[in-house]
MIDREN-19938 format. One record per residue (C-alpha): residue number from 1; chain; x, y, z. Coordinates in steps of 0.001 Angstrom, whole numbers, padded with zeros to 6 digits, always signed. Layout:
N
- seq;mol;x;y;z
- NUM;A;X;Y;Z
...
// end
This chain:
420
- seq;mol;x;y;z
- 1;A;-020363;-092610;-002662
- 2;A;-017453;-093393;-000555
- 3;A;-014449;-094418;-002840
- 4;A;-011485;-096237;-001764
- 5;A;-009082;-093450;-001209
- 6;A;-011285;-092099;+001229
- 7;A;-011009;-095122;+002986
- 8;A;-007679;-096040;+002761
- 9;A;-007329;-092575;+004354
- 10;A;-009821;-093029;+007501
- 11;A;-007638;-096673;+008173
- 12;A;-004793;-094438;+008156
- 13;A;-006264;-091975;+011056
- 14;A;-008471;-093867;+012902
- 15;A;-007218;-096942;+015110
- 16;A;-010109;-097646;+016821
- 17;A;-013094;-099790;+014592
- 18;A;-015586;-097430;+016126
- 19;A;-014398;-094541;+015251
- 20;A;-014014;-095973;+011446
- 21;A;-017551;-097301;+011509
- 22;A;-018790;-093669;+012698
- 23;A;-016629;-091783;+010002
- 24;A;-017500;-093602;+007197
- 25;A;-021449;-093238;+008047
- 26;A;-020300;-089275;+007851
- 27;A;-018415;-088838;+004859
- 28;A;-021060;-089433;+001807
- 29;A;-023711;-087498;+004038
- 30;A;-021296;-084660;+004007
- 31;A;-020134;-084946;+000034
- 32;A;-024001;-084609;-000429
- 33;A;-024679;-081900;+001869
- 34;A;-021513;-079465;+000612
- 35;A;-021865;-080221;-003057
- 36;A;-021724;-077038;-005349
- 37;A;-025638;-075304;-004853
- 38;A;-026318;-076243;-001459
- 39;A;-025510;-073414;-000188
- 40;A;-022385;-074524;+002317
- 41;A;-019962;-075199;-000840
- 42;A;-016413;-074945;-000138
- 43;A;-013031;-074791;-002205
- 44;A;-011088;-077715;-001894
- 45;A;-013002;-079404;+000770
- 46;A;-013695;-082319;-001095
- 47;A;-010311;-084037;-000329
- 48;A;-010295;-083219;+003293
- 49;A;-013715;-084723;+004037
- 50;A;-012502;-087715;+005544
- 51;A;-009857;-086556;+007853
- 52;A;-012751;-083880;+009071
- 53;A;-015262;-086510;+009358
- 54;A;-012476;-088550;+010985
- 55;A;-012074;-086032;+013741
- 56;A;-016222;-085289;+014043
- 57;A;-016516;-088984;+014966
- 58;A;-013295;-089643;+017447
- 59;A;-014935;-085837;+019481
- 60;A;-018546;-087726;+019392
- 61;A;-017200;-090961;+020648
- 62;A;-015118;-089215;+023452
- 63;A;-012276;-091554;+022825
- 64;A;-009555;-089400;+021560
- 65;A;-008642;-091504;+018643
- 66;A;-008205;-088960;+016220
- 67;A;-005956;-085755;+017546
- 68;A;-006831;-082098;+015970
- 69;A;-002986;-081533;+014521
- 70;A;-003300;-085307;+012546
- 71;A;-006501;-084474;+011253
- 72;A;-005585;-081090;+010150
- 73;A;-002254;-082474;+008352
- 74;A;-004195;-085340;+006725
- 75;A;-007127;-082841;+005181
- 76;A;-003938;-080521;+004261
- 77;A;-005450;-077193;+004832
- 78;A;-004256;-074592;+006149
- 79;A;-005020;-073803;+010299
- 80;A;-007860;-070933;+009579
- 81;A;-009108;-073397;+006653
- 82;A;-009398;-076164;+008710
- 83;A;-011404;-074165;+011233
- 84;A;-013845;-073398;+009036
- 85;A;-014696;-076337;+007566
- 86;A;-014955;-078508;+010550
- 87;A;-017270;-075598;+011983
- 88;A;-019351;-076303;+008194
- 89;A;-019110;-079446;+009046
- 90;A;-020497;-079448;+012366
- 91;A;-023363;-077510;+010859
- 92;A;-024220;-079556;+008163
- 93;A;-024071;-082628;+010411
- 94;A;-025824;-081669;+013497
- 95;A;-028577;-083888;+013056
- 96;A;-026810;-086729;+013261
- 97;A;-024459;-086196;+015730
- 98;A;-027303;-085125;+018042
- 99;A;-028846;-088482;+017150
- 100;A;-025585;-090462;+017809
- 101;A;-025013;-088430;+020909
- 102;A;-028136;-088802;+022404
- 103;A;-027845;-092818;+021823
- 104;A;-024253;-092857;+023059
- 105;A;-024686;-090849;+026393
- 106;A;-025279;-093304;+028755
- 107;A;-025333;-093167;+032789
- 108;A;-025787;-095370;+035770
- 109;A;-028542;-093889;+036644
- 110;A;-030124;-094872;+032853
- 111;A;-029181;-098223;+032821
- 112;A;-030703;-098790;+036030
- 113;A;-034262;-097443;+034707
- 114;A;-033761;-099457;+031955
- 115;A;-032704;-103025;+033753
- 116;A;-035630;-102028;+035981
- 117;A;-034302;-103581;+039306
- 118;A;-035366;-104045;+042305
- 119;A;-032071;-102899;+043975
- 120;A;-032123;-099423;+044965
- 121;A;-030074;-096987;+043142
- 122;A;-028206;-095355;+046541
- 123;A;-026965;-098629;+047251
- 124;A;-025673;-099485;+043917
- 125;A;-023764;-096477;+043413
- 126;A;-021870;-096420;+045820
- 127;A;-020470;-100156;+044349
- 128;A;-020349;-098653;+041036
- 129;A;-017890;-095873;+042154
- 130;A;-015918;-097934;+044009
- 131;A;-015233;-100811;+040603
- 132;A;-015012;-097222;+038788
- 133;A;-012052;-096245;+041177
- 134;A;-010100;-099164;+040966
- 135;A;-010390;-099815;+037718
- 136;A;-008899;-096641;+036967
- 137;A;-005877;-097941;+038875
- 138;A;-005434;-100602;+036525
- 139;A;-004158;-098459;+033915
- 140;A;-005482;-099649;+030551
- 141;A;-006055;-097977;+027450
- 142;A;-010212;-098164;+027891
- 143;A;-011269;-094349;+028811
- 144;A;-013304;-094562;+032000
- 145;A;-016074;-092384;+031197
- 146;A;-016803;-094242;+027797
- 147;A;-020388;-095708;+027306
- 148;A;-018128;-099386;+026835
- 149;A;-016896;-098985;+030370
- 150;A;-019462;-097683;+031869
- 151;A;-022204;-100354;+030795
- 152;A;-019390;-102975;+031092
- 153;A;-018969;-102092;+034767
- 154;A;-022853;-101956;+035784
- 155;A;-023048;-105284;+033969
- 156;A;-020442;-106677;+036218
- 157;A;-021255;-105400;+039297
- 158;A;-024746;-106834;+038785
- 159;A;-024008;-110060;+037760
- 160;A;-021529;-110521;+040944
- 161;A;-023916;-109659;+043772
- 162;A;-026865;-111727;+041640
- 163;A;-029535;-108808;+040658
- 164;A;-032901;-110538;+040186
- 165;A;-034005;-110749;+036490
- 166;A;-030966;-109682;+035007
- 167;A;-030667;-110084;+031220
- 168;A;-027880;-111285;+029200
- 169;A;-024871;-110077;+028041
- 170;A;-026107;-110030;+024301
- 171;A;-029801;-108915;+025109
- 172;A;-028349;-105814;+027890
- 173;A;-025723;-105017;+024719
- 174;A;-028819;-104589;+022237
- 175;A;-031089;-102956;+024586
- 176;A;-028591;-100044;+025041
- 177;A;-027509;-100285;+021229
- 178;A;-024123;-101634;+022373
- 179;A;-022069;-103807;+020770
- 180;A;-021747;-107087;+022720
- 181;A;-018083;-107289;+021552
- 182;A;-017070;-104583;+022720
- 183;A;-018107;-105025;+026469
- 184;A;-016384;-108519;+026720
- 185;A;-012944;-107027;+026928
- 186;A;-014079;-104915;+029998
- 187;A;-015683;-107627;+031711
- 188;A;-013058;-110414;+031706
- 189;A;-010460;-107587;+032383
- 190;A;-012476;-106877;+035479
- 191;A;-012938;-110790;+036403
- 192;A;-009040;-111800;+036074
- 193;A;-007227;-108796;+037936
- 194;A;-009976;-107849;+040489
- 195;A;-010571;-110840;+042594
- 196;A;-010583;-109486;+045995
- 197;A;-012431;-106292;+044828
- 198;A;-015319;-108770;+043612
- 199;A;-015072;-110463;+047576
- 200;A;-015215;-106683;+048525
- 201;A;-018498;-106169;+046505
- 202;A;-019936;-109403;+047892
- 203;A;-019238;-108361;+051312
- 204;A;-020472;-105425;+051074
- 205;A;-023936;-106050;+049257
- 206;A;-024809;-108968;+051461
- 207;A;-024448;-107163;+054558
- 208;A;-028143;-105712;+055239
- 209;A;-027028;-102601;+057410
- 210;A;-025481;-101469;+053930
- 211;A;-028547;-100852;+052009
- 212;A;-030284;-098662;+054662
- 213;A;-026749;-096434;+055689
- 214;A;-028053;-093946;+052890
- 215;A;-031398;-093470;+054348
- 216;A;-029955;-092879;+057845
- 217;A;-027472;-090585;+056556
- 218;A;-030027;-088644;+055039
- 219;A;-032471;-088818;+058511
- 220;A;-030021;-088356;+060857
- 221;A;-028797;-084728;+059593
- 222;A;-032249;-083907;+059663
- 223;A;-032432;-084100;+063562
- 224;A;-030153;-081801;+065079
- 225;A;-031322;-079372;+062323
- 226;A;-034889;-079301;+064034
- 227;A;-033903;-077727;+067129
- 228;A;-031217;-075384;+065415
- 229;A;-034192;-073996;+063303
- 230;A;-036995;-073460;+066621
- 231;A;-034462;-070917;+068085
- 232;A;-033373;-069355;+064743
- 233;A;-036917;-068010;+063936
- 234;A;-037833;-065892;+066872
- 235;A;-034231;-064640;+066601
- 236;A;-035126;-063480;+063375
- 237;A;-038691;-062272;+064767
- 238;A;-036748;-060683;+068047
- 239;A;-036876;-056980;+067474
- 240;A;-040241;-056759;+065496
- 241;A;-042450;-058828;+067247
- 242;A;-042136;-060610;+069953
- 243;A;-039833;-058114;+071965
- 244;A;-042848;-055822;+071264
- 245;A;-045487;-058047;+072027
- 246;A;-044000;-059281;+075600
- 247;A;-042339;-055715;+076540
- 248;A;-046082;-054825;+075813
- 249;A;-047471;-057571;+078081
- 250;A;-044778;-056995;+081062
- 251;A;-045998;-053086;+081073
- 252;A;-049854;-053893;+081474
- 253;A;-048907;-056720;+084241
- 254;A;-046877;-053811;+086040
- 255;A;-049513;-051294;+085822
- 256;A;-052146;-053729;+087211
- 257;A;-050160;-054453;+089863
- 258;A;-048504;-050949;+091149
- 259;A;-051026;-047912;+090123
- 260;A;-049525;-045180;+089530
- 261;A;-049401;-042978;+093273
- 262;A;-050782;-039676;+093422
- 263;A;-048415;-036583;+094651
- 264;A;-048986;-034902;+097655
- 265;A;-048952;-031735;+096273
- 266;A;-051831;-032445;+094114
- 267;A;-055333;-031572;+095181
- 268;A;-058217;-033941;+094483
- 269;A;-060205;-031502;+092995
- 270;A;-058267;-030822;+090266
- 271;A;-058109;-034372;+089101
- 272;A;-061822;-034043;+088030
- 273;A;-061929;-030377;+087203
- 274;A;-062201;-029465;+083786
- 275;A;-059375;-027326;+081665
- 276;A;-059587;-024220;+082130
- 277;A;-061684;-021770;+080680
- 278;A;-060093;-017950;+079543
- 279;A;-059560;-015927;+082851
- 280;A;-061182;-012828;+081338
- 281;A;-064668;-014455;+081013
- 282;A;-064369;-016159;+084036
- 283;A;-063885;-012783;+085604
- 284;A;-066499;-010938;+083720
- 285;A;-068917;-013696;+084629
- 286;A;-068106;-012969;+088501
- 287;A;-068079;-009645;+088753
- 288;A;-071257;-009321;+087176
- 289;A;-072926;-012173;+089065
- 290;A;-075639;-010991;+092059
- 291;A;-074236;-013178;+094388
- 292;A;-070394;-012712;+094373
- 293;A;-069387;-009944;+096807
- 294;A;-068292;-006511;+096052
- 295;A;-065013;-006269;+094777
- 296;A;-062408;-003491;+096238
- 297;A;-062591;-001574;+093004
- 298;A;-066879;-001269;+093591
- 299;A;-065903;-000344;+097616
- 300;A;-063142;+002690;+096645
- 301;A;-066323;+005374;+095483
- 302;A;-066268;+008179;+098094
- 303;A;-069397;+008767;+099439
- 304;A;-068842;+012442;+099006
- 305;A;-069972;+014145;+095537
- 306;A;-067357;+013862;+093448
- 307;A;-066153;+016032;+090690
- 308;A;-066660;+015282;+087340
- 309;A;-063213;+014672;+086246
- 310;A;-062842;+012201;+089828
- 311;A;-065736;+009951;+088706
- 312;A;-064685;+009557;+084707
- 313;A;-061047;+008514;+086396
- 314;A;-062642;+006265;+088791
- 315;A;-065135;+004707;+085808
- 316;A;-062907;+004260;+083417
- 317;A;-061194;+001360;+084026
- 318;A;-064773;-000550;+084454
- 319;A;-065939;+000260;+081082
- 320;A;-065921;-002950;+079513
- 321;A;-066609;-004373;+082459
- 322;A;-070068;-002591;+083442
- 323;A;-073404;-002710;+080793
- 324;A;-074062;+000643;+079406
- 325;A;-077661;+001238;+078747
- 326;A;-078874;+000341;+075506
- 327;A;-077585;+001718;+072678
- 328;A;-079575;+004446;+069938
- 329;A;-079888;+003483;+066642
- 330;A;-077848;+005637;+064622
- 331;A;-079598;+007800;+062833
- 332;A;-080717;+009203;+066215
- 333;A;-077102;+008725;+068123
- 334;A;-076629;+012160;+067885
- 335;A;-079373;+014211;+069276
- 336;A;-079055;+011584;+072170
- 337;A;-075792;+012413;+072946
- 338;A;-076503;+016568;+072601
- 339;A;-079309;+015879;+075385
- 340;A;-076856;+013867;+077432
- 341;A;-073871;+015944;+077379
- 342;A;-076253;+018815;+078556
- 343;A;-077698;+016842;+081003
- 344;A;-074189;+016080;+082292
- 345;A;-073071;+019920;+082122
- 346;A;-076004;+020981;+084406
- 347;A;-075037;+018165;+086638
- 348;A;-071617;+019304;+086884
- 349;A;-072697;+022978;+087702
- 350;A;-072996;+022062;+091534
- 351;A;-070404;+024334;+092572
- 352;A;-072351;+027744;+092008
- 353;A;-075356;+026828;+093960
- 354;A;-074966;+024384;+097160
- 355;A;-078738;+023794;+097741
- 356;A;-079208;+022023;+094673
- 357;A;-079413;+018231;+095248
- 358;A;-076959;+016085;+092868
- 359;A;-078273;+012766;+092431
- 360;A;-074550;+010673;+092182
- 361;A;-075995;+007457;+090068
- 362;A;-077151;+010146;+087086
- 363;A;-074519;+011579;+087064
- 364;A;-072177;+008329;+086552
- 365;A;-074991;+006779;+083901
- 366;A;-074389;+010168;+082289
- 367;A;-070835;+009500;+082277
- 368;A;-070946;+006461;+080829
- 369;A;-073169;+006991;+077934
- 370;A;-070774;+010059;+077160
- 371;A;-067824;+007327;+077470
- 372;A;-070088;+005282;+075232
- 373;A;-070631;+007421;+072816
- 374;A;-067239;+008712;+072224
- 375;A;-066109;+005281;+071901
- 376;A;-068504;+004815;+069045
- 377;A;-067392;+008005;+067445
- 378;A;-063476;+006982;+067248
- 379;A;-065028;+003684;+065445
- 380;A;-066510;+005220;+062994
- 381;A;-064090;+007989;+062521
- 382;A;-061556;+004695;+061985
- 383;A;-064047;+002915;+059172
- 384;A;-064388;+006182;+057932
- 385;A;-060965;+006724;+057004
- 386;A;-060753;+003275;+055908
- 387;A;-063238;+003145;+053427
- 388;A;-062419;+004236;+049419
- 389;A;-064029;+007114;+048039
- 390;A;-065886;+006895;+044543
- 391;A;-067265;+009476;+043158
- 392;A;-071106;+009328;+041911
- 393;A;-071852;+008872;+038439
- 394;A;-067952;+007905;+037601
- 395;A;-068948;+004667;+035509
- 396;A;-071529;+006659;+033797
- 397;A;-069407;+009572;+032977
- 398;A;-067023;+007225;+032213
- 399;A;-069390;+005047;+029771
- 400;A;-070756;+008052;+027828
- 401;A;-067440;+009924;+027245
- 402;A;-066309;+010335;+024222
- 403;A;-062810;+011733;+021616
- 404;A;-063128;+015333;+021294
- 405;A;-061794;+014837;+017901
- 406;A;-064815;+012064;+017363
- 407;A;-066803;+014732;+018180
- 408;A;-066037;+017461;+015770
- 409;A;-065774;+014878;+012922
- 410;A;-069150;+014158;+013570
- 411;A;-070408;+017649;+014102
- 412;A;-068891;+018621;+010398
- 413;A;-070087;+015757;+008753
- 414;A;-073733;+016678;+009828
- 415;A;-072799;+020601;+009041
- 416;A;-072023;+019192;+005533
- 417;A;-074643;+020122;+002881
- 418;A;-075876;+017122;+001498
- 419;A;-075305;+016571;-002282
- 420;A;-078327;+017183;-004765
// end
């Protein structure tokens, strides 16, 4: 319960009736809520309640009635005590403060959802600033931003340019849980020292280019900004696309137009001849073609007998060049070329007896399978050498050997008589 010293202490603080009413809602809520148990108990916080609570209701009401140094010397409590139990306060209290707070905040923009006019809000704010302006000029002790003022000043401003189904004073009060009383003050203050601002107002809402200079504002920006934005986007777009895309599109108009000329030292034939081929084949292909003619190499044979040193020096560089005749399987490679190389030494025995005929082409064919032959030899001399040697048997020998001194183990223990 709230006893009389508590109150004689909030008339002492507070000299604004709101700010009493609001403080002495708070003080037995907070008695009950930081009695000894409930858990937010602290030492000598029962006689500073009130100037706390004081304080709690002058910050909610925004109207600086109650100053932090007046509060803190009324609870008398030190500065750190103080702190912490308006902060206990605060927490103990939240509910209702958010409750009071949210039915205190009020804006233009609320009351004229509420009033439901027809009046467009653009157009009446820009009368409500201009009342809220001057009547800060006037200098009175009424804080401008106060719910009072605020709803005082809508109020006024509607009833001078006649808003269609406006309520009264008393009715708008108790629709925004106002106090009537309270909004009086504001009102006449407004009607006795701002005559000509009310003409203003008049003036100003009955002239009908007013109401749509909003809308216009907000059009006409939106004009120039349409051609400003056209050019900004292929800028933007300039060196990934569209540069691309038309650089693209000049090339194939220029290329249709001017071909490309041909050199004069080109020859047409090589425009559709095919790449080239390896010279070697190409070469091996003509020389050994029927119908190409004889080559200067083929011409240079003497048509003498030659010796048989002259014709392997004249043969030799043709030998990959010129077929050979068809090779002898190996096992009989051999005992061909034994026959052969004979056959060649009688051949080259011409000198002794000069009525013997010498037949030239057997003796070059001869040639050539001895040039064959030792050709083959070198290869296999060269895989030969190449090739590991393993002897025969090794695994096996290998596999099956065995510790000599496994061995004579064994051989005692089966020399060893066997027990009876």
């Amino acid at each position: 319960m709230r006893s009389n010293a508590d109150s004689d202490q909030l008339q002492r603080l507070c000299g604004n009736d709101e700010t009493i009413s609001l403080a002495r809602t708070l003080v037995p809520l907070a008695k009950a809520r930081t009695k000894q148990g409930s858990g937010h108990h602290f030492s000598g916080l029962a006689t500073s309640l009130p100037a706390i609570c004081a304080y709690i209701a002058s910050q909610q009401l925004n109207n600086n009635d109650v100053s932090l140094e007046a509060a803190r010397q009324a609870s008398c409590l030190k500065p750190n005590d103080f702190k912490k139990a308006h902060k206990t306060l605060c927490i103990v209290l939240e509910p209702e403060l958010i409750s009071k707070k949210g039915k205190r905040e009020i804006t233009y923009d609320v009351l004229h959802e509420r009033c439901n006019l027809e009046l467009p809000f653009s157009s009446l704010m820009k009368l409500l600033q201009r009342v809220e302006q001057s009547f800060v000029l006037l200098e009175t002790q009424y804080q401008v931003d106060s719910s009072d003022v605020r709803s005082a000043i809508f109020f006024w401003v509607c009833s001078t340019i006649d808003v269609k189904d406006l309520p009264s004073l008393d009715e708008f009060a108790q629709a925004n849980a106002l106090l009537s009383k309270r909004l009086a003050p504001v009102i006449k203050l407004l009607n006795d020292k701002c005559s000509s601002l009310k003409k203003a107002v008049l003036k100003e809402a009955k002239n009908p280019s007013r109401p749509s200079s909003p809308r216009k504002s907000l059009i006409q920006p939106s004009t120039p900004r349409t051609p400003r934005r056209s050019p900004t986007k292929p800028l933007r777009e300039l060196p990934t696309r569209e540069s691309v895309k038309k650089q693209r599109e000049a090339q194939a108009l220029s290329t249709e137009s001017n071909p490309p000329k041909r050199s004069e030292d080109t020859d047409p034939a090589d425009v559709n001849m095919a790449p080239p081929e390896t010279p070697i084949k190409k070469r091996k292909l003509d020389v050994s073609s029927p119908t190409s003619p004889p080559t200067k190499k083929r011409l240079a044979f003497p048509p003498v007998t030659p010796s048989a040193t002259h014709i392997i020096h004249l043969t030799s560089p043709q030998k990959n060049k010129v077929n050979p005749t068809p090779t002898i399987p190996s096992p009989l490679r051999q005992s061909a070329r034994f026959v052969l190389q004979q056959e060649a030494d009688d051949a080259m025995n011409v000198d002794d007896d000069d009525d013997v005929p010498i037949d030239v082409n057997r003796s070059l064919e001869v040639d050539l399978a001895k040039v064959g032959g030792e050709d083959d030899d070198a290869r296999e001399e060269q895989l030969l050498v190449t090739r590991r040697f393993r002897p025969v048997y090794q695994d096996m020998k290998q596999w099956f050997a065995r510790d000599a001194k496994v061995l004579r183990m064994w051989r005692e223990a089966n020399e060893a008589p066997v027990p009876t």
